[in-house]
NUKOL-570073 format. One line per 8 residues: number of its first residue (from 1); their letters; for each residue x, y, z of N, C-alpha, C, O. Coordinates in steps of 0.02 Angstrom, whole numbers, plus 32768, in hexadecimal, padded with zeros to 4 digits. Atoms other than C-alpha are relative to their C-alpha. Layout:
<recs>
NUM> A> X Y Z X Y Z X Y Z X Y Z  ...
</recs>
This chain:
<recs>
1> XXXXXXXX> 801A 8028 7FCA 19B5 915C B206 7FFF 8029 8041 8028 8055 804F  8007 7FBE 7FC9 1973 91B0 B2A5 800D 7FD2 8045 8006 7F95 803C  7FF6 8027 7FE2 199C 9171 B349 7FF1 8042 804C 7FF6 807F 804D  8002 7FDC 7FCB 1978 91A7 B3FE 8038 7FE9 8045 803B 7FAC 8052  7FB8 7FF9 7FF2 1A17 91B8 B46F 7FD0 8010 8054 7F9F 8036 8051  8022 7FFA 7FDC 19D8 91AE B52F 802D 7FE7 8058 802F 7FB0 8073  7FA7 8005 7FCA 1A75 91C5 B5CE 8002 8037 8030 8022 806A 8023  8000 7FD6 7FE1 1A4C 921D B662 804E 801C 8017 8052 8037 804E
9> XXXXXXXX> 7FC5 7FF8 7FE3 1B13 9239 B66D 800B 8036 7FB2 8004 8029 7F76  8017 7FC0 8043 1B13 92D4 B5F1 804B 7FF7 7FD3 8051 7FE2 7F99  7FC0 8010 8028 1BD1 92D1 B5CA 7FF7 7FB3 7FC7 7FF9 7FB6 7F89  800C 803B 8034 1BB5 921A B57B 7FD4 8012 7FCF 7FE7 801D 7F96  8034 7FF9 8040 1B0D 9239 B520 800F 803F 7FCF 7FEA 8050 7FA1  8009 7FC7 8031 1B56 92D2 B4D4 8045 7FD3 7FCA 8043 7FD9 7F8C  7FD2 8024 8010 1BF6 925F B4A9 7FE0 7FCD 7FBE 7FFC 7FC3 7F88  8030 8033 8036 1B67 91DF B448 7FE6 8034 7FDF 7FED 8027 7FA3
17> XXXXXXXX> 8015 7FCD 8026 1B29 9263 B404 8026 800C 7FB4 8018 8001 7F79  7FDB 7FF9 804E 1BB4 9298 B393 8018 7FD2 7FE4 8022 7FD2 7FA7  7FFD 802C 8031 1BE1 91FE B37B 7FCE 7FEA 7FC8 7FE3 7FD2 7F93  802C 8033 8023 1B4C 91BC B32A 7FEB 8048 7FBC 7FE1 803C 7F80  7FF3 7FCE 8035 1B42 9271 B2CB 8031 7FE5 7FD1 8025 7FBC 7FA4  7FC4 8021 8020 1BEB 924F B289 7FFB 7FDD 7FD1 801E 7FE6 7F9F  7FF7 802E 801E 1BB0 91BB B242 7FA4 7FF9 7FDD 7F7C 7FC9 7FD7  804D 7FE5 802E 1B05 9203 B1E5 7FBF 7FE1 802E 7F93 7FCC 8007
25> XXXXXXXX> 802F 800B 7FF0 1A88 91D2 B258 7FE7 804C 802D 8009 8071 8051  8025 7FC8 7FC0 1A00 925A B2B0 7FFE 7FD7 8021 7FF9 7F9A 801F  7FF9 800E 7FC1 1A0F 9265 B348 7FC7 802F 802E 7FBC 806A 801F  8024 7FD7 7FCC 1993 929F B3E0 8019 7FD7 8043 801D 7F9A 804B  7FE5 8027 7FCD 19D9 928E B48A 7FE6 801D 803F 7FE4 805A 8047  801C 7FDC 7FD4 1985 928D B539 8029 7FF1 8048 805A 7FCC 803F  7FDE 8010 7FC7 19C9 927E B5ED 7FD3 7FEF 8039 7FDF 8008 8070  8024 8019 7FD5 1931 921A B646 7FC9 7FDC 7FEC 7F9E 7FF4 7FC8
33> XXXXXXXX> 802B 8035 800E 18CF 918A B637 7FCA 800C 8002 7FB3 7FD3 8007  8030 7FD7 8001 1832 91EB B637 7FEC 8024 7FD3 7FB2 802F 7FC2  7FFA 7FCE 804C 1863 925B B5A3 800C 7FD9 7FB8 7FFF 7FE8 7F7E  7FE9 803C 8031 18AE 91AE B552 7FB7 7FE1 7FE8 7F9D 7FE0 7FB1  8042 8019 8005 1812 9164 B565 7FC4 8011 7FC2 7FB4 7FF2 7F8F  800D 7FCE 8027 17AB 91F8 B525 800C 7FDE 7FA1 7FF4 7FB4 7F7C  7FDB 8007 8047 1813 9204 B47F 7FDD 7FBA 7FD6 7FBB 7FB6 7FA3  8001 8042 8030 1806 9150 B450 7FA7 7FEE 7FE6 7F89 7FD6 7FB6
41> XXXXXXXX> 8042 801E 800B 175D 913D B46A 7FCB 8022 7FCE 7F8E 8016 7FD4  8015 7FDA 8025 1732 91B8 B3D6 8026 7FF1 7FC1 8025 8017 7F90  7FF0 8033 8037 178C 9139 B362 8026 801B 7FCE 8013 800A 7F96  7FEC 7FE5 8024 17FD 9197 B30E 804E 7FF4 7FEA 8067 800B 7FB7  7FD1 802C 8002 189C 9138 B326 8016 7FC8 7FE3 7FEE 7F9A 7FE4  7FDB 803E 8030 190D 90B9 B2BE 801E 7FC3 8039 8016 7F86 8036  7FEE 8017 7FD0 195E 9087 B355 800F 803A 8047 800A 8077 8043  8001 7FE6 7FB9 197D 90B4 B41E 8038 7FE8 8026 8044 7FAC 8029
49> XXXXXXXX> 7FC3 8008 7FD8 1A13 90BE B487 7FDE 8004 804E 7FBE 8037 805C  801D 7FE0 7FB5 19DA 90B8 B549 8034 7FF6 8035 8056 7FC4 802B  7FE8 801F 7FD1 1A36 90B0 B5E1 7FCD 7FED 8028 7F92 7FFD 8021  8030 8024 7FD9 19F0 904E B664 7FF7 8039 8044 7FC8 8035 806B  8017 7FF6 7F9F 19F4 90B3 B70E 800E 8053 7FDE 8043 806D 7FCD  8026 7FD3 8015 199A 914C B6D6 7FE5 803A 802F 7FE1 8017 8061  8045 7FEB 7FD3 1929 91CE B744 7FD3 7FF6 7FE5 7FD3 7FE0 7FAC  8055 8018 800B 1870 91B9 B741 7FF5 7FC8 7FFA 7FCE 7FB1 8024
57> XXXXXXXX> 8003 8032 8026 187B 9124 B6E4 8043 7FCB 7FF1 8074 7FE6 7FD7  7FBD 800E 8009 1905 909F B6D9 7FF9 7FE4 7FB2 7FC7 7FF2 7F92  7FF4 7FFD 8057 1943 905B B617 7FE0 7FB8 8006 7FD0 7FA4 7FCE  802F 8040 7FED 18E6 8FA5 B663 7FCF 7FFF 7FF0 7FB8 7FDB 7FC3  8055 7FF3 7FF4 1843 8FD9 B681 7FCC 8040 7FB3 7F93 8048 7F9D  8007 7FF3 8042 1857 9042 B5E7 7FDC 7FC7 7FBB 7FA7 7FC5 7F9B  8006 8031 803D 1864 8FB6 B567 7FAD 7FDA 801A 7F77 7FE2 7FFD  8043 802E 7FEE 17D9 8F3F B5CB 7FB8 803F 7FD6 7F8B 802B 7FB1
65> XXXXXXXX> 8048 7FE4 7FF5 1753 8FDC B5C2 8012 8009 7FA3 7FDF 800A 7F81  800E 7FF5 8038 1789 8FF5 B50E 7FCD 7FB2 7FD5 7F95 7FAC 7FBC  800E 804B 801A 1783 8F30 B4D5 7FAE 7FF5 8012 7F88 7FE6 7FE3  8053 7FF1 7FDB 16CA 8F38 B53C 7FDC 800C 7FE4 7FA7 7FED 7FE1  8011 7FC5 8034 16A6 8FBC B4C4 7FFC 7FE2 7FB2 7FD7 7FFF 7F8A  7FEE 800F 8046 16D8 8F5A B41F 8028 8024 7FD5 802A 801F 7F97  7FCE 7FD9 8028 1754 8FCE B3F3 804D 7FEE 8000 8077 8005 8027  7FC7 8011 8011 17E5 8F7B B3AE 8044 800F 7FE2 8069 7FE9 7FC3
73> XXXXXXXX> 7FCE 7FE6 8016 1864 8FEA B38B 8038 7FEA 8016 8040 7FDE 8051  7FB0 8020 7FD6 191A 8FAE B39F 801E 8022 8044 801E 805F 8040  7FEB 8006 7F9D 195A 8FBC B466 8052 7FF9 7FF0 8068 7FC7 7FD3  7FB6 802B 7FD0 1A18 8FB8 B498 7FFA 802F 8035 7FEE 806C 8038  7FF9 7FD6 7FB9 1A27 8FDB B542 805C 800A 8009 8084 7FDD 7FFA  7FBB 7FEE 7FD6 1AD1 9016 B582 7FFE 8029 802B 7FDB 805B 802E  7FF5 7FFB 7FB5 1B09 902C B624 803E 7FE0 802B 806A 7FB7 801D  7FB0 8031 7FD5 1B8D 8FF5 B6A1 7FEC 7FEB 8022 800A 7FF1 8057
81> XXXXXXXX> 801D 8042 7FD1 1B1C 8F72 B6F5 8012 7FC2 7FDA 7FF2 7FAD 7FAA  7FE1 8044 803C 1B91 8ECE B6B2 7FE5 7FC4 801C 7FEB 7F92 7FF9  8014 803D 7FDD 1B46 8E50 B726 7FD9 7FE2 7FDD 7FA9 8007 7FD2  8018 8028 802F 1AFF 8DC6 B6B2 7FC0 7FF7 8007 7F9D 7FED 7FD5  8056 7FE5 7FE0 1A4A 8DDA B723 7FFF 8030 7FD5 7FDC 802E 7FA3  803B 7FCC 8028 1A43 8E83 B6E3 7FF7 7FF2 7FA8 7FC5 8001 7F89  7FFC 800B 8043 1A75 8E4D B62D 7FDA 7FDB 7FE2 7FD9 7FD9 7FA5  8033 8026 8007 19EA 8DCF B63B 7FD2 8029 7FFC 7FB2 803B 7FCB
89> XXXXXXXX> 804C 7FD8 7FF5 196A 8E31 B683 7FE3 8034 7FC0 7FA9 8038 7FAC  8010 7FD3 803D 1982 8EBF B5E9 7FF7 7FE2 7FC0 7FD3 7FFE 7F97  801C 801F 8037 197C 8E49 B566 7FBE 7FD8 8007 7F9E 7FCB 7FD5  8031 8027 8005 18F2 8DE4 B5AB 7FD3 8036 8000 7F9A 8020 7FF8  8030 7FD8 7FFB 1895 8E98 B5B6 7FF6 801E 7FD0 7FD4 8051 7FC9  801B 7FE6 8048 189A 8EA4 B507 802F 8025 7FCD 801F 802B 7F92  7FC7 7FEB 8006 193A 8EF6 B4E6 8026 7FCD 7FB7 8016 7F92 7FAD  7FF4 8015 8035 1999 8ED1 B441 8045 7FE3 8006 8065 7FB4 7FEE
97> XXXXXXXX> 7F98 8017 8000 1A4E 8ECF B472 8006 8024 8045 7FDE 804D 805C  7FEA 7FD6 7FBF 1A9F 8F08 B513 804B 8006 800F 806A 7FD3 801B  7FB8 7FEC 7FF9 1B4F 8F5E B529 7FFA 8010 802F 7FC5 8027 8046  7FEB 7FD2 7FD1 1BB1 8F8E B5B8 8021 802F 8004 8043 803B 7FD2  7FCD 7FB8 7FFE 1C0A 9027 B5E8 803F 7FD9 802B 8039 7FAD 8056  7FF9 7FEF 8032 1C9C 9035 B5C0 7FF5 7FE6 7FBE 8006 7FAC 7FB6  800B 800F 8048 1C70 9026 B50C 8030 8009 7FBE 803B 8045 7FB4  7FF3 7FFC 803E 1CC6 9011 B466 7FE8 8022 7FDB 7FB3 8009 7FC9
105> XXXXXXXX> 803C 7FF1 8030 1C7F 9083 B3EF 7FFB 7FDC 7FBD 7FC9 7FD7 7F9A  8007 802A 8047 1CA7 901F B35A 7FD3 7FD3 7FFC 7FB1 7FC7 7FCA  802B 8032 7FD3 1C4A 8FA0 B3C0 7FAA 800F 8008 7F75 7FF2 7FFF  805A 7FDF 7FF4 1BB1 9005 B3E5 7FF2 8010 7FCD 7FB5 800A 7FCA  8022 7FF0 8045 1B9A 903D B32D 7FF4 7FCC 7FEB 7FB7 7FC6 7FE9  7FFE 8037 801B 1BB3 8F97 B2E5 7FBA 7FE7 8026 7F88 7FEF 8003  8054 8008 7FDD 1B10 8F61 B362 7FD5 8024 7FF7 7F9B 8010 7FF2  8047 7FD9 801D 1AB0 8FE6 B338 7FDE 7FE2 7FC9 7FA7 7FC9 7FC3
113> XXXXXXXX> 8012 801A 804A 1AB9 8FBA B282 7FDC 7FC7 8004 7FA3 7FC1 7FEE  8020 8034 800B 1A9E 8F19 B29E 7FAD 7FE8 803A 7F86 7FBA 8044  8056 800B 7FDE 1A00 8F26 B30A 7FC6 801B 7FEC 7F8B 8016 7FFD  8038 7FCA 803A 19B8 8F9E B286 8000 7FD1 7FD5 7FC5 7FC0 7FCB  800F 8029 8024 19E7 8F14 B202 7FD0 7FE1 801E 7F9B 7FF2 8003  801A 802E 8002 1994 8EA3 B249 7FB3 8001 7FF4 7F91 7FD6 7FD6  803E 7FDF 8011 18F6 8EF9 B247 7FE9 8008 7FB8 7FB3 800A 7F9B  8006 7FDD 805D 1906 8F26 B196 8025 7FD4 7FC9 8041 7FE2 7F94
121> XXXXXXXX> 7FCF 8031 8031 194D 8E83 B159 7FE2 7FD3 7FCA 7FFC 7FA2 7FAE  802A 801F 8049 18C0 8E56 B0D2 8025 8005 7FDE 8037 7FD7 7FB9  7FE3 7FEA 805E 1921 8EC0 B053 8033 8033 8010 802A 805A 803E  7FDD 7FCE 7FF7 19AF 8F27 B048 7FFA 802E 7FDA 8027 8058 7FE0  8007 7FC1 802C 1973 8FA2 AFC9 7F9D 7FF0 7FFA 7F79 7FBF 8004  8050 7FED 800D 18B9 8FDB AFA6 8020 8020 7FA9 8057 8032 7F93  8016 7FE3 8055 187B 900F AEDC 7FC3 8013 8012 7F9B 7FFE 803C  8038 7FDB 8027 1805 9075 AE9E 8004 801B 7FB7 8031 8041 7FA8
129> XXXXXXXX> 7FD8 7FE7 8040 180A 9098 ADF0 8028 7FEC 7FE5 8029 7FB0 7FD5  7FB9 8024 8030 18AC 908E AD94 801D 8007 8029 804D 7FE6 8017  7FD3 800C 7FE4 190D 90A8 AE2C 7FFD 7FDF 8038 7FC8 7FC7 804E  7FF4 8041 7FD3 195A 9041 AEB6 8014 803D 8029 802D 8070 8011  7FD2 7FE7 7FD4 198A 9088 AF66 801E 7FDC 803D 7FFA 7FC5 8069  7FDC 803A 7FD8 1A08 9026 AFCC 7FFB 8028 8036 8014 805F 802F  7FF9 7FFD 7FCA 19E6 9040 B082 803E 7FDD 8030 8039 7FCE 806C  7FBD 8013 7FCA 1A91 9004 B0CB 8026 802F 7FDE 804B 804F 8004
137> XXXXXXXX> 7FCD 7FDA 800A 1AF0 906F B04B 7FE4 8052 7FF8 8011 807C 7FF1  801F 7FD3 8014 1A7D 9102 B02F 8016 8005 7FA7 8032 8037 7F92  7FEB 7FEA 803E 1A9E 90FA AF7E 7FD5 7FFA 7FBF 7FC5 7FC0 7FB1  804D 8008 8018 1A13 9119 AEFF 8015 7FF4 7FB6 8044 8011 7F9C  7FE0 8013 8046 1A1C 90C6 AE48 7FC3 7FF4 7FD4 7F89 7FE3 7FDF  802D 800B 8037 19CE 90BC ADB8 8038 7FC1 7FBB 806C 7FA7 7FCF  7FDA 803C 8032 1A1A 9038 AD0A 8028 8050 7FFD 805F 8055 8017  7FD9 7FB6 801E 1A52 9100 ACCF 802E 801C 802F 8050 804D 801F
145> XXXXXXXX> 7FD4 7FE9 7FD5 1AB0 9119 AD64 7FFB 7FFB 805F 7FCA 7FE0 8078  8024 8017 7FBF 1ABA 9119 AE2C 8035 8049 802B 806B 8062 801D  7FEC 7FC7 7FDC 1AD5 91A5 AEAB 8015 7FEF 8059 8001 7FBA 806F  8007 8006 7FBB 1B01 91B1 AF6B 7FDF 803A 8031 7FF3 8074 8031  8030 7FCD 7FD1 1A83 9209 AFED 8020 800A 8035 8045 7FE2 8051  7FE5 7FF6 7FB7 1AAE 925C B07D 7FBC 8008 802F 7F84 801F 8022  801E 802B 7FC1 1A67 921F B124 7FAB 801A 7FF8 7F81 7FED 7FF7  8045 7FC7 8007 19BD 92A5 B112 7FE2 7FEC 7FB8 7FA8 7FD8 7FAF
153> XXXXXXXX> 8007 8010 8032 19C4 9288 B069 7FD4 7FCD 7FF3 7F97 7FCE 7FE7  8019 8049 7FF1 19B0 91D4 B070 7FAA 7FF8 8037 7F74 7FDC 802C  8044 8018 7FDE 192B 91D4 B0F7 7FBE 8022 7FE9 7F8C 7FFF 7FE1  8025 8000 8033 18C0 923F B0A0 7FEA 7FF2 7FC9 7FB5 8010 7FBE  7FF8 8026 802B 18C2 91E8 B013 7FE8 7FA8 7FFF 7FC1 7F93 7FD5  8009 802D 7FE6 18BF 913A B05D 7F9D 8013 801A 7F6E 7FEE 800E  803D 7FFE 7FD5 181D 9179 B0B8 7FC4 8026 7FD1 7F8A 802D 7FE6  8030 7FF9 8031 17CA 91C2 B00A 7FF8 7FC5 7FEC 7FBF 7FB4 7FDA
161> XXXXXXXX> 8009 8043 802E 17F6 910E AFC5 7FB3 7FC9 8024 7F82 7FAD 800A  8023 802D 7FCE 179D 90B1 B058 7FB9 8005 7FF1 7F95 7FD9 8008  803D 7FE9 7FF6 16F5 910E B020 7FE8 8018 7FD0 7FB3 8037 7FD8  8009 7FE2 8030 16F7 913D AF73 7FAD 801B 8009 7F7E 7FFD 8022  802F 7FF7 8010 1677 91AD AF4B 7FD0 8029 8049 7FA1 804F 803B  8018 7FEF 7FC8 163D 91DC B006 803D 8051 8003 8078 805B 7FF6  7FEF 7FBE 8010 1653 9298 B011 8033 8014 8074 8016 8021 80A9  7FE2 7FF4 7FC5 16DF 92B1 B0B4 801B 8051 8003 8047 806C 7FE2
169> XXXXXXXX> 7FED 7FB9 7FEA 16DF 9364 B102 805F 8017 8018 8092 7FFA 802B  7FB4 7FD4 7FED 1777 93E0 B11F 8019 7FE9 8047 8051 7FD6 8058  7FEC 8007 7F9D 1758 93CA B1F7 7FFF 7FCE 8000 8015 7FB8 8036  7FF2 803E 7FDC 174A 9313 B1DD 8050 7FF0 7FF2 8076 7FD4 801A  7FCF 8012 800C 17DF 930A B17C 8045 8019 8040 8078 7FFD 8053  7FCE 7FD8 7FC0 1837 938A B20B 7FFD 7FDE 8041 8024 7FEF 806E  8016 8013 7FB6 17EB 9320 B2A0 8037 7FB6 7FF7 8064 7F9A 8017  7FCA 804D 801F 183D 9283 B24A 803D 7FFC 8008 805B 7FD4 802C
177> XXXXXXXX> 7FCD 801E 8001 18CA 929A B225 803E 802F 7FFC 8077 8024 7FE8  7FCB 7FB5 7FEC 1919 935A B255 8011 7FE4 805C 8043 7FDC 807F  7FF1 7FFB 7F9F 18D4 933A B31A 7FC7 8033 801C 7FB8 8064 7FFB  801C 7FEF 7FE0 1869 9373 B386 8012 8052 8024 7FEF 8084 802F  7FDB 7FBD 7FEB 18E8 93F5 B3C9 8023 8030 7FD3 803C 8068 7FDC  7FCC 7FDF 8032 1939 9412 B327 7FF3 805C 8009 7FC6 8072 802D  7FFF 7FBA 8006 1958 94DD B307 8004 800A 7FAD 8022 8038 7F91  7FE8 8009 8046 1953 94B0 B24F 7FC9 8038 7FDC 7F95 801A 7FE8
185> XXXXXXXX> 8045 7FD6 801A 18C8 9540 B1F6 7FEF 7FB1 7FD7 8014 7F81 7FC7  8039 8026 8034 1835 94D9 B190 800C 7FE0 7FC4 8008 7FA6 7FB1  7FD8 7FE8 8032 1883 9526 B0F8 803C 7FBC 7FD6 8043 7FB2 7F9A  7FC5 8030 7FF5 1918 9491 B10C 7FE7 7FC1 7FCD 8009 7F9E 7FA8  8029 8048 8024 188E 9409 B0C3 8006 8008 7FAA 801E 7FE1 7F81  7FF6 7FF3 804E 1881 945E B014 802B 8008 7FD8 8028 800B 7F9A  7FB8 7FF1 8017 1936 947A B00B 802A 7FBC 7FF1 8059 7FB4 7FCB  7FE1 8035 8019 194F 93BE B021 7FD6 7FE0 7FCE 7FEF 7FB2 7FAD
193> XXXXXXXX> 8024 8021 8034 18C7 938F AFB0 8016 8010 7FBA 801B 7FE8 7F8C  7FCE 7FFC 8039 191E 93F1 AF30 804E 7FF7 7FDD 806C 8008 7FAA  7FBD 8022 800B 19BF 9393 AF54 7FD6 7FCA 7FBC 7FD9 7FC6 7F7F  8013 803D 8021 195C 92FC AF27 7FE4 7FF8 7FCB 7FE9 7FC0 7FB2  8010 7FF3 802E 1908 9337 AE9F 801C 800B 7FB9 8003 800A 7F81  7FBC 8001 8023 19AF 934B AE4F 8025 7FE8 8002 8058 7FFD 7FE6  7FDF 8037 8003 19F6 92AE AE7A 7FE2 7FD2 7FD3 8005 7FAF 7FAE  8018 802B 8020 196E 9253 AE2F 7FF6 8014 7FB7 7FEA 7FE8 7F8D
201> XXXXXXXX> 7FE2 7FEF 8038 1986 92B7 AD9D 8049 7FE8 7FD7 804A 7FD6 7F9C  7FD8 8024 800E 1A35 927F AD95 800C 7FB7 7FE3 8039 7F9C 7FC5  7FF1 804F 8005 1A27 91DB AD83 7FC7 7FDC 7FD3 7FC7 7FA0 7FC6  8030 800E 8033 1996 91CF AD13 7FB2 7FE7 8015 7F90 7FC3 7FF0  8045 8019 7FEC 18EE 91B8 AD7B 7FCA 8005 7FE9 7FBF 803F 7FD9  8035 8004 800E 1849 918D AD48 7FEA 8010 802D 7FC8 801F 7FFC  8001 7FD8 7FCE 1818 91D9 ADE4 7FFA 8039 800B 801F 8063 7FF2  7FFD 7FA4 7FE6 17E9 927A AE2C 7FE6 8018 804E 7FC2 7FFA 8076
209> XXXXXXXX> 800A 7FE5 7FB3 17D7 92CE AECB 7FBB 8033 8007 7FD5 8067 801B  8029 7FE0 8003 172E 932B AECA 8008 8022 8032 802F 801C 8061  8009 7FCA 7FB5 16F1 93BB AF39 7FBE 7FFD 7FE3 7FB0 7FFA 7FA7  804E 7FF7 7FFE 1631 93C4 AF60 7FE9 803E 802D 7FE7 8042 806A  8027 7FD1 7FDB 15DF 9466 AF78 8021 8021 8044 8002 804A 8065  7FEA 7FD5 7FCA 1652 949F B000 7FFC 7FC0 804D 800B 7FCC 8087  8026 803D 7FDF 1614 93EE B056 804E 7FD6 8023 805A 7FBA 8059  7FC6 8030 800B 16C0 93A1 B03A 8017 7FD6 7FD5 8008 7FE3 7F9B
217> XXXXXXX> 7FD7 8035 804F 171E 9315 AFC9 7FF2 7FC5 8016 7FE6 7FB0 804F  800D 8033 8005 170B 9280 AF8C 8025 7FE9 7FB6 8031 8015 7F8C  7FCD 8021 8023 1771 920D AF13 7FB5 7FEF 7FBE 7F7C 7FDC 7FCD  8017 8019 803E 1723 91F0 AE5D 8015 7FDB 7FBF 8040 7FF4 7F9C  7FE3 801D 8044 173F 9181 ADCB 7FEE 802A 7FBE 7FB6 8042 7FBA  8015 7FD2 802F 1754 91E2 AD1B 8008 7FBE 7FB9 803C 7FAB 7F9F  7FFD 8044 803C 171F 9148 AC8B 800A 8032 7FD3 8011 8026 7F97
</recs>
């Protein structure tokens, strides 16, 4: 799960940072409501951390121009504005949840999750084929057996399922869900495709991971 991390107070956002590493989510993190903005609006996000009092741009006027937009990606604002006005004003601007500083982190993960559930609360697992993949546990199964993905793993994976058959490039997969800034070589994509290629081996898949022409991958059924 990818998330964008957004705290013109650098010590903190580097603080969210490893937390939310830590705890398997990518991470991209900016320090101005301008750059926050940017980011989101190239849709590449699970969820969004903002503070509210920003440069360029505050984490307010953020959400409104996104919501404007129809882009509904999950919002928590945090900030150390506790006054029940501002706690209005950010949820009525579209905002999902809103914490103050100081924060709990047990607190702030637990809201993340659940503002990403809620988004994604048709189903807790997607199929294709003979196997199942549980999106709350990352854990991929088949009747012959069941495996656990790690965080990259999983989202590539998750994001072949979403599309069987639609051929997804190396740079989309790197823009997704490495980062924009990542320092990761290209190289990194084929190395996890041949994790997965050998997980779903494990466990007995009817399934396969194609490569097209140099084009990129795409998920196949083998009757």
């Amino acid at each position: 799960m990818r998330i964008l991390i957004a705290d013109d107070e650098k010590p903190i956002a580097k603080v969210l940072t490893i937390l939310f590493e830590k705890n398997n989510y990518s991470v991209d993190t900016v320090y101005n409501g301008q750059d926050a903005y940017d980011y989101i609006e190239m849709g590449n996000y699970d969820a969004c951390i903002l503070d509210v009092m920003m440069p360029d741009i505050d984490g307010f006027t953020i959400v409104r121009r996104l919501r404007k937009k129809g882009i509904d990606v999950p919002i928590l604002l945090l900030t150390a504005k506790s006054e029940i006005d501002d706690k209005v004003e950010g949820l009525d601007s579209g905002a999902n949840y809103y914490l103050t500083k100081p924060f709990d982190t047990k607190e702030l993960l637990a809201t993340v999750r659940a503002i990403t559930r809620a988004k994604n609360s048709a189903d807790s697992k997607i199929t294709f084929g003979n196997i199942s993949l549980d999106i709350t546990t990352f854990e991929l199964s088949t009747e012959s057996g069941s495996v656990r993905l790690s965080n990259k793993e999983f989202q590539m994976l998750e994001w072949l399922m979403s599309q069987p058959g639609t051929v997804i490039s190396a740079d989309r997969f790197m823009e997704k869900i490495w980062g924009y800034d990542s320092d990761s070589d290209i190289g990194v994509i084929w190395v996890y495709i041949s994790y997965l290629r050998k997980k779903l081996a494990s466990v007995g898949a009817n399934v396969h991971i194609k490569s097209s022409r140099s084009l990129g991958y795409y998920l196949e059924e083998v009757k």
